[in-house]
N, C-alpha and C positions, 0 to 999 in steps of 0.2 A: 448580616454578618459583617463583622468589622474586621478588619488581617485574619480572617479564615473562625475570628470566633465568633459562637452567637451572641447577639444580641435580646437582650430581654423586653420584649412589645409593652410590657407591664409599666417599664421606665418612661412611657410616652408621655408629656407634659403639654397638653392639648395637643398639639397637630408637630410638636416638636422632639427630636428624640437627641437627648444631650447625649456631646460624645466627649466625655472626660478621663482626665490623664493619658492623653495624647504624647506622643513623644516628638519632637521637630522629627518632621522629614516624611516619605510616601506613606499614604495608607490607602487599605482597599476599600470599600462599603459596598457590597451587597444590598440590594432592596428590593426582595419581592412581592410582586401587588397585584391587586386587581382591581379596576376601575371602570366603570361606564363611559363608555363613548361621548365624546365631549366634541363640540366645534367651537368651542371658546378660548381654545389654544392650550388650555389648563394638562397639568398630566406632566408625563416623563415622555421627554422627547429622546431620541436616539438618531448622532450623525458621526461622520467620519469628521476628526478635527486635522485640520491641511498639516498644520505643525506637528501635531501627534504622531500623525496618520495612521491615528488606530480610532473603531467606535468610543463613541465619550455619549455618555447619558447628562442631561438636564433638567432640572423638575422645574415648571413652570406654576406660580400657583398664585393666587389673587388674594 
């Protein structure tokens, strides 16, 4: 979901999901997933960011 709308999986362009006509300024993204357990660091990490101080998600990917 993108600011609360959905988004269509179908618009996937290999492994990438274009986010067009964007307007300057915050937006949300929603992304949820499932994945196999990894020890190669790959995936969506999730930490508290010091500055934010609120959870912030990361996708790590090779």
């Amino acid at each position: 979901m993108l600011d609360g709308r959905p988004l269509d999986p179908a618009s996937l362009d290999g492994n990438r999901l274009p986010l067009q006509n964007l307007a300057a300024g915050e937006h949300e993204l929603r992304v949820d997933a499932a994945m196999r357990y990894s020890r190669t660091s790959e995936g969506m990490h999730r930490f508290t960011d010091p500055p934010m101080a609120r959870p912030t998600s990361t996708p790590s990917c090779s």
